[in-house]
BASE-478384 format. One line per 2 residues: number of its first residue (from 1); their letters; for each residue x, y, z of N, C-alpha, C, O. Coordinates in nm, 4 decimals. Each point is the difference from the previous one (the first is absolute). Example, Ala and Ser with C-alpha at 12.3 -4.5 7.8 and 13.67 -1.06 7.14 Angstrom:
BEGIN
1) AS) 1.3190:-0.5690:0.7800:-0.0890:0.1190:0.0000:0.0900:0.1200:0.0000:0.1036:-0.0019:0.0665 ~ -0.1386:0.1069:-0.1385:0.0820:0.1190:0.0060:-0.0770:0.1090:0.0730:0.0509:0.1108:0.0169
! end
This chain:
BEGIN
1) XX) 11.2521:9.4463:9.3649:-0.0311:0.0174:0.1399:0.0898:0.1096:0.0564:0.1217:0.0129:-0.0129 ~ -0.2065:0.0606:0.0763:0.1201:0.1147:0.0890:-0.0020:-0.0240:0.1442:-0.0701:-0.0722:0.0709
3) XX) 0.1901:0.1728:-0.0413:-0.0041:-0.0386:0.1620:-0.1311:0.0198:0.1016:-0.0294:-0.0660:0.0997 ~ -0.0453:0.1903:-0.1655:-0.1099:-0.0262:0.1052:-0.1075:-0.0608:-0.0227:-0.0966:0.0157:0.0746
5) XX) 0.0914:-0.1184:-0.2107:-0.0486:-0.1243:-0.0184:0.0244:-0.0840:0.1223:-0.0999:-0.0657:0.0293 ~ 0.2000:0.0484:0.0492:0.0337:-0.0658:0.0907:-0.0211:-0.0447:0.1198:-0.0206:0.1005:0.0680
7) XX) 0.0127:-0.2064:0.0074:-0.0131:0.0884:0.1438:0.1855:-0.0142:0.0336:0.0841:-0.0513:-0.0738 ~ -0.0653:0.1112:0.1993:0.1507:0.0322:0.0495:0.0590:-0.1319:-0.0190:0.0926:-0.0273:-0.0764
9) XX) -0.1720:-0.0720:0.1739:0.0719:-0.1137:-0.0185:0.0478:-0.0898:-0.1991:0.1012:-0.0669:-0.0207 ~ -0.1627:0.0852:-0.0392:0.0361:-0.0500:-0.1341:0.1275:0.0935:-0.0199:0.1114:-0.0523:-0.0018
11) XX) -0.1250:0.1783:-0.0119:0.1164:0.1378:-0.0285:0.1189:-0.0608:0.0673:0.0895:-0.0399:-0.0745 ~ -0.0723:0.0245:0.2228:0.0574:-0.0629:0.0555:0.0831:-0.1338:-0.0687:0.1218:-0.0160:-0.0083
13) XX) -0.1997:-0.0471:-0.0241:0.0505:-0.1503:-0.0219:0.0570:0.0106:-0.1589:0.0763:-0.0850:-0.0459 ~ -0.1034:0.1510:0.0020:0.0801:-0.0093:-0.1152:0.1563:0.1009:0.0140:0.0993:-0.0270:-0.0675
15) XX) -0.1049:0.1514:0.1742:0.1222:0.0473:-0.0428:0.0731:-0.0619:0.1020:0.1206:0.0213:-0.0133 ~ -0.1559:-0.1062:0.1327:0.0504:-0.1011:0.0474:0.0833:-0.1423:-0.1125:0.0982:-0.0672:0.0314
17) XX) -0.1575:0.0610:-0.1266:0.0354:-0.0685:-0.0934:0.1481:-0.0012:-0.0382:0.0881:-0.0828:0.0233 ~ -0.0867:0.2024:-0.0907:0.0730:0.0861:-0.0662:0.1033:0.0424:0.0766:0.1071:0.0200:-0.0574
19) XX) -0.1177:0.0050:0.2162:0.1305:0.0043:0.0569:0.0601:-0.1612:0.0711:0.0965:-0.0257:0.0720 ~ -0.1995:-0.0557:-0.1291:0.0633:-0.1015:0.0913:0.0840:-0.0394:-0.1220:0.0963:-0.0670:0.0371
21) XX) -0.1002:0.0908:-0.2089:0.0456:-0.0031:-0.1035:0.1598:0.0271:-0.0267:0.0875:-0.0537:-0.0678 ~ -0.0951:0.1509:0.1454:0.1252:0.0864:0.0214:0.0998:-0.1429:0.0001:-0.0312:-0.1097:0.0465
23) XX) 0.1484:0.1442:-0.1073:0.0930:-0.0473:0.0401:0.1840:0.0240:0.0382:0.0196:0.1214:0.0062 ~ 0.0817:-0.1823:0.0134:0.0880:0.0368:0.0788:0.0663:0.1560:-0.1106:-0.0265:-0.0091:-0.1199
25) XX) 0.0739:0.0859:0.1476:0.0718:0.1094:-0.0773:-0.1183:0.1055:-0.1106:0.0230:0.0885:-0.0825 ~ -0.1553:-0.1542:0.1343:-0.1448:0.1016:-0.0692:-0.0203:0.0940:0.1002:-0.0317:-0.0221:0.1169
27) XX) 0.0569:0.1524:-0.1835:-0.0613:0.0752:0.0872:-0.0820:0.1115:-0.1002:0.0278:0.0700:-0.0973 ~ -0.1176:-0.0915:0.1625:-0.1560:0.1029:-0.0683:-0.0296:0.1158:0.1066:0.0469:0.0262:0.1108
29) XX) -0.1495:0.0345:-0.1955:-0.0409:0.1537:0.0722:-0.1539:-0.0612:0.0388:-0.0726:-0.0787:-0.0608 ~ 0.0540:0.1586:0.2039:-0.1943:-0.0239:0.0118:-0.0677:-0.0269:-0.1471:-0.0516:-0.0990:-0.0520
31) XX) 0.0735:0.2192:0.0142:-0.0871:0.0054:-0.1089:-0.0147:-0.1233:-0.1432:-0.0928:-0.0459:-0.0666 ~ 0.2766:0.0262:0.0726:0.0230:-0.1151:-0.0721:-0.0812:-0.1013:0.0189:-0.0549:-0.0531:-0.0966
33) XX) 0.0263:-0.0064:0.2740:-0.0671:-0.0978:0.0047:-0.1597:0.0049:-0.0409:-0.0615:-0.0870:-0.0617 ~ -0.0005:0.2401:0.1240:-0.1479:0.0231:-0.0321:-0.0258:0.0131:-0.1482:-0.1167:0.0167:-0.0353
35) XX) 0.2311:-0.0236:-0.0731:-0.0459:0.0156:-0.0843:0.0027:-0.1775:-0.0725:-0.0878:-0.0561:-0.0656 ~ 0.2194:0.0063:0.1083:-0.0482:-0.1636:-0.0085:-0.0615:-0.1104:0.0644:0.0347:-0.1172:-0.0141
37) XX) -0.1621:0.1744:0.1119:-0.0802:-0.0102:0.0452:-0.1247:-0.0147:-0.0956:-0.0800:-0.0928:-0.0116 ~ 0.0932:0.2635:-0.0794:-0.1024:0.0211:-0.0599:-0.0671:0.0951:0.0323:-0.1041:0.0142:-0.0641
39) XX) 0.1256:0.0574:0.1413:-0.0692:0.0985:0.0434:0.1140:0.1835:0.0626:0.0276:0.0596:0.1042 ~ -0.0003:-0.0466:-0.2695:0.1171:0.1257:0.0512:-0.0467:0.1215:0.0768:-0.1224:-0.0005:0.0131
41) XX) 0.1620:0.0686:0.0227:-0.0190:0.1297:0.0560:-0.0214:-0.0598:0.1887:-0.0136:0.0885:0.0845 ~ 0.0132:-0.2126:-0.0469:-0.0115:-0.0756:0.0930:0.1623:-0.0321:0.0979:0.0178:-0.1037:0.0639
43) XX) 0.0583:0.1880:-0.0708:0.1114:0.0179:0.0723:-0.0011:-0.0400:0.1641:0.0407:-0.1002:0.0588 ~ -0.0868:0.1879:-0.0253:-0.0498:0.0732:0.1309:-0.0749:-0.1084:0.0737:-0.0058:0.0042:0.1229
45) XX) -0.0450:-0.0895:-0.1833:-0.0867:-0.1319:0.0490:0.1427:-0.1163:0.0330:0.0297:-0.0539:0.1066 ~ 0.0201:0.0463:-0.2060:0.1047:-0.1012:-0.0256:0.1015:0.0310:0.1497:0.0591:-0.0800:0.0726
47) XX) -0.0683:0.2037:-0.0674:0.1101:0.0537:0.1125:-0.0632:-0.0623:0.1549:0.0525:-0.0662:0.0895 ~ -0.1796:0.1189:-0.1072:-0.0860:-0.0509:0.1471:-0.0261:-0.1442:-0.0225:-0.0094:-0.0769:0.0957
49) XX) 0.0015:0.0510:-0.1758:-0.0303:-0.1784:0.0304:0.1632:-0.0783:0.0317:0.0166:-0.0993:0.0708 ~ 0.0870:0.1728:-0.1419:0.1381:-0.0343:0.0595:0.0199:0.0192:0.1678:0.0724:-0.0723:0.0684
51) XX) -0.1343:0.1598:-0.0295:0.0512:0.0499:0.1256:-0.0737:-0.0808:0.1148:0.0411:-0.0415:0.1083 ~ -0.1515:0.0348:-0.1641:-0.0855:-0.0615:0.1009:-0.0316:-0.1500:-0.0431:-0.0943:-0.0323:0.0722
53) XX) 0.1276:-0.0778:-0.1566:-0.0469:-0.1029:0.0147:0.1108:-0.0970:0.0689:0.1190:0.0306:-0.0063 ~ -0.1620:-0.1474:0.0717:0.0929:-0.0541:0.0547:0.0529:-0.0987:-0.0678:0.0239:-0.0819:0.0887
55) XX) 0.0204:0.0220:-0.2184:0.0228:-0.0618:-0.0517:0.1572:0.0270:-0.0238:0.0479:0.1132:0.0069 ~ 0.0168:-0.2126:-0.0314:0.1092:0.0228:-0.0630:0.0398:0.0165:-0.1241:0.0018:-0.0866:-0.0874
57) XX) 0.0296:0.1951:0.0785:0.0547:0.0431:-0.1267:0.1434:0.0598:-0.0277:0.0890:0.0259:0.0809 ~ -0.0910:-0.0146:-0.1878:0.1437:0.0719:-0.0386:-0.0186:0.1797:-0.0154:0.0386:0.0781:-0.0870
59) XX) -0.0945:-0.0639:0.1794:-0.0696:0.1682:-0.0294:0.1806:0.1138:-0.0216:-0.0173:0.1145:-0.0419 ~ 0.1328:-0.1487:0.0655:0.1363:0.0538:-0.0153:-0.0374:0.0138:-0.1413:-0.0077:0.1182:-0.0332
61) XX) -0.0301:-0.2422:-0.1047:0.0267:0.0732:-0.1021:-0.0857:0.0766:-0.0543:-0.0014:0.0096:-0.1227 ~ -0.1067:0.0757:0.2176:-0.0768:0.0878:-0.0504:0.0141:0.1194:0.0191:-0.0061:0.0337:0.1182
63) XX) 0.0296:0.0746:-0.2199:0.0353:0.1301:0.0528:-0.0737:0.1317:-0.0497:-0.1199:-0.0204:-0.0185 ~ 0.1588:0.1424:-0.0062:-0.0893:0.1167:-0.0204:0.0786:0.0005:-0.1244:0.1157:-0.0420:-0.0022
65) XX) -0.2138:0.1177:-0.1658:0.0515:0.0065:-0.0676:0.1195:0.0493:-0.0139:0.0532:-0.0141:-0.1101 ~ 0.0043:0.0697:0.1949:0.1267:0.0692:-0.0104:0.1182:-0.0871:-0.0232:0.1051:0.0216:-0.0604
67) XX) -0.1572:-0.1435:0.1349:0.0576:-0.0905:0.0869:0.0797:0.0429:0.1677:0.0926:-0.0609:0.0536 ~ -0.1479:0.1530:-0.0147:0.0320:0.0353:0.1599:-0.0728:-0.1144:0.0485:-0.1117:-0.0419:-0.0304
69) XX) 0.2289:-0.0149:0.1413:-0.0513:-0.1585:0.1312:-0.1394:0.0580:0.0314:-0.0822:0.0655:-0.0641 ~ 0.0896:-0.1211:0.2011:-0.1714:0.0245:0.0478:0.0617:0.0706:0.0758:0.1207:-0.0112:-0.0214
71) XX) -0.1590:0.1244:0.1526:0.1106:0.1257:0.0745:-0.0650:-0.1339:0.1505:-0.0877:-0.0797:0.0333 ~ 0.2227:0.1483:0.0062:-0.0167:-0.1196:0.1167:0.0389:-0.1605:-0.0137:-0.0087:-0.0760:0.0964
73) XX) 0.0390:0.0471:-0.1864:0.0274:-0.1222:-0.0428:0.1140:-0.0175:-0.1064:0.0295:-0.1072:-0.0530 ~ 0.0341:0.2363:0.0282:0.1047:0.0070:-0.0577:0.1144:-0.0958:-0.0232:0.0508:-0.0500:-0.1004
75) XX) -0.0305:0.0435:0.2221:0.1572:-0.1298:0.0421:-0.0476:-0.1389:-0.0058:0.0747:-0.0959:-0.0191 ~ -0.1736:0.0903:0.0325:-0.0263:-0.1622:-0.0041:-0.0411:-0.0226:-0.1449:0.0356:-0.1042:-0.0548
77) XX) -0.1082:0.1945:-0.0112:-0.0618:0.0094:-0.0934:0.1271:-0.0140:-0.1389:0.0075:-0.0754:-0.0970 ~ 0.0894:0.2012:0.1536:0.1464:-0.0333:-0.1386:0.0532:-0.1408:0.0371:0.0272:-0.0765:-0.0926
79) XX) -0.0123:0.0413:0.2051:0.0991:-0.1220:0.0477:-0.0706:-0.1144:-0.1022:0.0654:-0.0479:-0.0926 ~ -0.1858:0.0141:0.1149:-0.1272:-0.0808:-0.0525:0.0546:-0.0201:-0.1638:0.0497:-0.0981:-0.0553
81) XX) -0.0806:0.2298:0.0068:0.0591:0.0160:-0.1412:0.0825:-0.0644:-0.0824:-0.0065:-0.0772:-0.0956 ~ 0.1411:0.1695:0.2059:0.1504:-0.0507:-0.0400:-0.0134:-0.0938:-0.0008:-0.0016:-0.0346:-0.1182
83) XX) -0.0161:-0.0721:0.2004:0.0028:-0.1726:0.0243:-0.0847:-0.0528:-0.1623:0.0408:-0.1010:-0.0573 ~ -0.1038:0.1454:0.0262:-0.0385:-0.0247:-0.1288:0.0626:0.0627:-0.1240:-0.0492:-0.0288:-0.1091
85) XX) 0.1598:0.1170:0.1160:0.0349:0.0380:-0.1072:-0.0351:0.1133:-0.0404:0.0614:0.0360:-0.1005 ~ -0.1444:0.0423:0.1435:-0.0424:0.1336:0.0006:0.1068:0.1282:0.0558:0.0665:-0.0033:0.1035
87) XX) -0.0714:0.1021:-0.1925:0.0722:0.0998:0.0394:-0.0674:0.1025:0.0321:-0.0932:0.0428:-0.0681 ~ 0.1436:0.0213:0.2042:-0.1069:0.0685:0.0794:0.1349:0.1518:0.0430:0.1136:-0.0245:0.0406
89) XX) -0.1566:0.1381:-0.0589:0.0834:0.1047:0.0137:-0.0834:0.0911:0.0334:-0.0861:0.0290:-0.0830 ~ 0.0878:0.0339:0.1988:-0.0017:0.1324:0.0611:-0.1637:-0.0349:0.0264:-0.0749:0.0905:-0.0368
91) XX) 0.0124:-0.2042:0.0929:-0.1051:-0.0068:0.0232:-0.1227:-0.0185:-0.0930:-0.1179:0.0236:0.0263 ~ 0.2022:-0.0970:-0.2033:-0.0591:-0.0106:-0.1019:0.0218:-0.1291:-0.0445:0.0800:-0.0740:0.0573
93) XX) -0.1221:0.0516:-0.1213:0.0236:-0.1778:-0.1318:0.0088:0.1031:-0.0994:-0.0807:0.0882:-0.0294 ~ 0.2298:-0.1249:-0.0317:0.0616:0.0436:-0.1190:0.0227:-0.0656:-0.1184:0.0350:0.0408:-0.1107
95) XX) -0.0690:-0.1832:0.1668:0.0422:-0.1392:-0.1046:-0.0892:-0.1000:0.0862:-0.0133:0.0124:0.1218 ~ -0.0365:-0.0959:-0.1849:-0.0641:-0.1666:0.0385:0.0270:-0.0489:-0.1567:-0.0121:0.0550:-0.1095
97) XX) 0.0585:-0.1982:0.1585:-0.0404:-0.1056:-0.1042:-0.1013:-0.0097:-0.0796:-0.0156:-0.0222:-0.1201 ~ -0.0714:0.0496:0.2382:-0.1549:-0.0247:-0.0862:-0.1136:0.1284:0.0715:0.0022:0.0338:0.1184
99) XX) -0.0999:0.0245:-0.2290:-0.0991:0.0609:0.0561:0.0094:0.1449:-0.0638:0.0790:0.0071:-0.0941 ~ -0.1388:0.0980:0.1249:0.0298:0.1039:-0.0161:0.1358:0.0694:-0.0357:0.0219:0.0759:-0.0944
101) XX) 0.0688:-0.1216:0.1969:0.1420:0.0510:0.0144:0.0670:-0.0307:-0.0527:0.1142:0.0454:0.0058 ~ -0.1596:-0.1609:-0.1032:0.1006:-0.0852:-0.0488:0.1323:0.0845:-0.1605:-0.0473:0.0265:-0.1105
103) XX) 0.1586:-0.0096:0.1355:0.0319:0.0360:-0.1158:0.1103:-0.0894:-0.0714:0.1230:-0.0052:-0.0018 ~ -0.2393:-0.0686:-0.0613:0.1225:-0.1118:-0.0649:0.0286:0.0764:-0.1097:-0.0516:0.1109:-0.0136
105) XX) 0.1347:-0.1611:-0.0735:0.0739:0.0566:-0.0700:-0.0436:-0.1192:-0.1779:0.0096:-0.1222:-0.0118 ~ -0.0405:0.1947:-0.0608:0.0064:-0.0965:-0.1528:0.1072:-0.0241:-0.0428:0.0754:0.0874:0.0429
107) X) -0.0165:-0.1639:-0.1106:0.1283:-0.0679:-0.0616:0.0295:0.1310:-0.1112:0.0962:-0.0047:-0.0767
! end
């Protein structure tokens, strides 16, 4: 099935899924989530359904592949982080526990 197999609302409800999945010190990229959704190249959706749905979420551990915050949401957005263990420098995630950023280390 692809995304425009879909209608919005199903697309929706699954990468709703996937960020409600998220957990404390995970931090993923849009794309990370549209692609464990199932439907990659779907970034840009993930971003507008963050911005605009009213649900509560943990939308702080979602960021741009770079890992740059969201602009405008910077300070609340690193504070959010830190409190989880995340290391956030010059307006980036440099380290998380878990997710993309994560750089654990092998024995």
């Amino acid at each position: 099935m692809t995304a425009g197999s879909l209608s919005a609302g199903e697309l929706a409800a699954r990468v709703l899924a996937v960020l409600r999945s998220l957990g404390p010190g995970e931090v993923v990229s849009y794309g990370d989530v549209a692609d464990d959704a199932g439907f990659p190249g779907r970034a840009r959706f993930v971003g507008h359904l963050l911005a605009g749905t009213g649900e509560d979420l943990a939308w702080w551990r979602v960021v741009n592949a770079a890992g740059r915050l969201v602009p405008g949401q910077e300070a609340e957005q690193a504070a959010l982080l830190r409190a989880e263990g995340v290391t956030v420098r010059d307006g980036r995630v440099t380290n998380a526990p878990a997710g993309r950023f994560s750089r654990r280390r092998c024995p």
